[in-house]
C-alpha positions, -999 to +999 in steps of 0.1 A: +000+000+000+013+040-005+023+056+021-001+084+007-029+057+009-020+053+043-014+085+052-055+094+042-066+062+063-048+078+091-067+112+089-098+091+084-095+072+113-086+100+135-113+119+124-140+088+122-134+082+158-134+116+169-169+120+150-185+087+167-178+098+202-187+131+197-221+115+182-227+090+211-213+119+236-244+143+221-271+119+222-264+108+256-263+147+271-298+151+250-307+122+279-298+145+313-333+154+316-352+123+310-378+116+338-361+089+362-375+053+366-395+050+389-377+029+404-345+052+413-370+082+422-358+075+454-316+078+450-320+116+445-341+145+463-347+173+441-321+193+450-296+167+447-310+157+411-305+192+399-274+190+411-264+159+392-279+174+360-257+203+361-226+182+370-234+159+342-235+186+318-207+208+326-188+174+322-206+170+288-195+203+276-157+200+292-155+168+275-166+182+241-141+208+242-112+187+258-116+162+228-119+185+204-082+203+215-070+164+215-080+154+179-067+187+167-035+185+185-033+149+169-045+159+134-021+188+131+006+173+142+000+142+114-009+166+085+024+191+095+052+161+103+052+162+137+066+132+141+091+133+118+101+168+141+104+143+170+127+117+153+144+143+144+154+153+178+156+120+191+183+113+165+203+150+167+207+133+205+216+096+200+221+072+171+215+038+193+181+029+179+165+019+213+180+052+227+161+070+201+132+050+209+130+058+244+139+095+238+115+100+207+083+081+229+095+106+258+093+136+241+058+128+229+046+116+262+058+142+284+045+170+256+012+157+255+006+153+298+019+192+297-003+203+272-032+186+283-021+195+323-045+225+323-076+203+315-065+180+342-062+209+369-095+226+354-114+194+358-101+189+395-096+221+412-125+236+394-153+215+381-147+186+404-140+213+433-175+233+428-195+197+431-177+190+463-157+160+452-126+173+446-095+169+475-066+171+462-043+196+470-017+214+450+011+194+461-007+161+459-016+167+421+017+176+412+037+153+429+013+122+413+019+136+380+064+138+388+055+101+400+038+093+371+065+105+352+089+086+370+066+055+366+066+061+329+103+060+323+108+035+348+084+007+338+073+020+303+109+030+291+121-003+305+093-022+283+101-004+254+139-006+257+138-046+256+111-047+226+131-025+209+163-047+215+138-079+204+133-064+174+169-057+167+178-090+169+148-113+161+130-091+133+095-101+127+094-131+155+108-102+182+067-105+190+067-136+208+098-123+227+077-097+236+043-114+242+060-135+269+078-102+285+042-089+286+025-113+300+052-123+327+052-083+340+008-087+335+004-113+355+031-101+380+016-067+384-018-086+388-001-100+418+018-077+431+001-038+421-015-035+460+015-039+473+047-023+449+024+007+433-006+014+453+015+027+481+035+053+459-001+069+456-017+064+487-016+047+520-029+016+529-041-003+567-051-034+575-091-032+588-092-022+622-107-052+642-142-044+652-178-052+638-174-046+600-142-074+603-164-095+618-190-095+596-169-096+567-149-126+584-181-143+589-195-142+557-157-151+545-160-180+565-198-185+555-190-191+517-155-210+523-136-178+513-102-172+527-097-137+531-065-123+555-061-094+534-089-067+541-076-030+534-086+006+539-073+027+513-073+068+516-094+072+489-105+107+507-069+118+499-087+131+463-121+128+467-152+116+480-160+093+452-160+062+470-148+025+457-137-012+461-114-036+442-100-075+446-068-077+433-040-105+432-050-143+435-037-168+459-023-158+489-019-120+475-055-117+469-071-091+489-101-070+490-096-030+493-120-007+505-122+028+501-125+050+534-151+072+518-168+035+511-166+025+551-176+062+560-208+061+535-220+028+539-238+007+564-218-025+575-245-046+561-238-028+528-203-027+526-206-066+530-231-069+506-202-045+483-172-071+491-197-103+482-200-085+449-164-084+448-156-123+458-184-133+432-154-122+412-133-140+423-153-174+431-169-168+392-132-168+383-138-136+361-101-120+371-085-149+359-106-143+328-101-113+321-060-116+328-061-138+302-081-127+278-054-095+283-028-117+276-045-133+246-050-105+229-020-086+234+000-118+217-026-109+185-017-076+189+018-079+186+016-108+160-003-082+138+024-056+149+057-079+133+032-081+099+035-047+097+061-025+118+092-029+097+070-017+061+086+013+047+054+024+037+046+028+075+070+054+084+065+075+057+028+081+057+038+096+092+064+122+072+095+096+079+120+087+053+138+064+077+122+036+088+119+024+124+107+007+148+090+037+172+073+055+140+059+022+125+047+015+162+029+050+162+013+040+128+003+004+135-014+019+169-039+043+146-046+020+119-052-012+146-076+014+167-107+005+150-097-033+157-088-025+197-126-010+195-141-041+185-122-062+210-131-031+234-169-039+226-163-075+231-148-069+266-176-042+278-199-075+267-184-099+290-175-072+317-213-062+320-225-101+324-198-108+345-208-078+369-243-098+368-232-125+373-210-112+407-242-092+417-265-128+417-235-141+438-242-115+463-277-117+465-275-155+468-248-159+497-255-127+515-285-104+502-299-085+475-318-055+493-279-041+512-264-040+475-292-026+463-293+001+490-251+004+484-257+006+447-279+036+448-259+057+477-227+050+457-248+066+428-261+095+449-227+104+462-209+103+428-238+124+414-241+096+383-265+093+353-295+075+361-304+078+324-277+071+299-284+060+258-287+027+254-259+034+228-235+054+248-242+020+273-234-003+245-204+012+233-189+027+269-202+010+300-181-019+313-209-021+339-247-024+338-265+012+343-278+013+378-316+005+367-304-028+352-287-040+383-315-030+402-342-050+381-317-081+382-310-078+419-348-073+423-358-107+405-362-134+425-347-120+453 
């Protein structure tokens, strides 16, 4: 294929997915002020509903504008070589291809978190700040982006730096060099994230012995669950958006609980919240979905060796020399209708596996506590009690809070 063919594709797709969102975006705002079902009309008092409306939509109209800086930023610096600007630098400073890798993927990363570092602070200091969410401070912000930063080289430039060196010396087969790198740091992070990054962000304590322990023991106990590992995370470090998670398997698998969860929630619901969270784990979905990360990141990177070392790659992106880093940037637009599809696939599964961790709860502990949970969590976070069916279909990992409800409701 020309690199002028490819080149147009590239525009297209840019431009095709900016359209799409924008689209689904716009006919889920028209939604904000659809009556709620009757049964939600009790998660909200009127106040509090007007309130969520005008969050909602001065989140619609941030986002609009937000995205429409990003796809310009991205379309202007395909159409005027900004790539080939980059290489160019990366290349004035070394001439080791996996240096210029790492320097060129650098550049671009650190450009784009500084130019798009005003929306971030906008979003939390102001819009998140006037709902009463927002808790970061000034020093907090700043010093998670420097971590991030430092997480980025670290980790990511490590990553890069020996796929780079695969490629080097294995040429197209560098993939399953890579595929196996992947998935070893995956399934180790799986493991290990609670206890090697979660504490660069935030601090972590074991749950205090008291009643909530001992309910959550009990039930443990109840459904032949070994749990040592119950956490309190300061969540309220940001803001008072509360949440839970199960992460690791074996004996690192432990549940984490948000301390705006503990401090909004009954005990009775909080337990009904970390039954959800061992239906996960009993159902077998982590494991699931670990794997099906693994699996598809080995097609991703078989499709990757097809294509990265074509000529025709580099210079649709304004790049006479070929390499590695600018096919990579290539391949990642062209494959991003693909990564939708497979994205699709996974909201699929994700939303029947939430089902089936919700009928898990209802079944070993109770229906009407997660119920409750469900709508306070929704209350507190201000969320849409009305969404699009296809903003739903194409962006909810989750069931909307009416479906959950019905399901929970049935047979219970």
């Amino acid at each position: 294929m020309k690199p002028e063919t490819i080149f147009y594709i590239i525009i297209g797709i840019i431009s095709i997915d900016f359209i799409i969102d924008t689209i689904l975006d716009t006919l889920n705002a028209k939604h904000f002020n659809d009556s709620v079902p009757p049964e939600l009309d009790d998660v909200y008092e009127k106040e509090e509903y007007e309130k969520s409306q005008a969050y909602k939509k001065e989140g619609y109209r941030f986002g609009i504008f937000t995205s429409t800086f990003s796809v310009l930023l991205t379309l202007g610096f395909v159409l005027f070589d900004g790539f080939a600007w980059v290489d160019g630098i990366a290349r004035s400073i070394a001439n080791n291809e996996i240096l210029v890798a790492l320097i060129f993927f650098g550049i671009i990363m650190i450009g784009s978190d500084l130019l798009t570092t005003p929306f971030s602070w906008y979003n939390t200091f102001v819009i998140e700040e006037k709902y009463g969410f927002n808790k970061t401070t000034k020093k907090t912000f700043f010093l998670d982006k420097i971590k991030g930063w430092l997480m980025m080289a670290v980790i990511g430039g490590g990553i890069l730096a020996l796929i780079v060196w695969f490629y080097q010396f294995a040429g197209d087969n560098f993939w399953w060099y890579a595929w196996i790198l992947v998935a070893v740091f995956s399934i180790f992070l799986n493991m290990f994230y609670a206890k090697l990054i979660v504490p660069l962000f935030n601090k972590q304590s074991p749950l205090e012995e008291g009643s909530l322990r001992s309910k959550i023991e009990a039930y443990a106990k109840n459904v032949g669950f070994t749990l040592d590992n119950i956490f309190i995370i300061d969540g309220s470090k940001r803001s008072t958006k509360a949440n839970a998670y199960f992460s690791g398997f074996g004996k690192e698998k432990r549940i984490t609980l948000f301390d705006t969860l503990v401090n909004d929630l009954e005990d009775e619901e909080i337990v009904a919240v970390l039954a959800h969270e061992v239906g996960h784990y009993k159902k077998k979905h982590i494991i699931f979905n670990l794997a099906a990360s693994v699996l598809t990141t080995g097609f991703t990177l078989w499709l990757l060796s097809l294509f990265v070392g074509s000529a025709a790659l580099s210079q649709a992106l304004g790049v006479a020399q070929p390499s590695f880093h600018i096919g990579l940037i290539a391949f990642g637009i062209l494959y991003s209708p693909i990564s939708e599809i497979t994205g699709l696939i996974m909201n699929l599964i994700s939303r029947k596996f939430e089902y089936q961790a919700d009928n898990y709860a209802k079944n070993t502990y109770a229906a009407k506590p997660l119920i409750s949970s469900l709508k306070k969590l929704s209350k507190n976070s201000l969320s849409n009690l009305t969404p699009h069916k296809a903003y739903v279909f194409m962006h909810y990992s989750h069931p909307t809070l009416l479906q959950r409800f019905r399901n929970l409701k049935q047979n219970a």
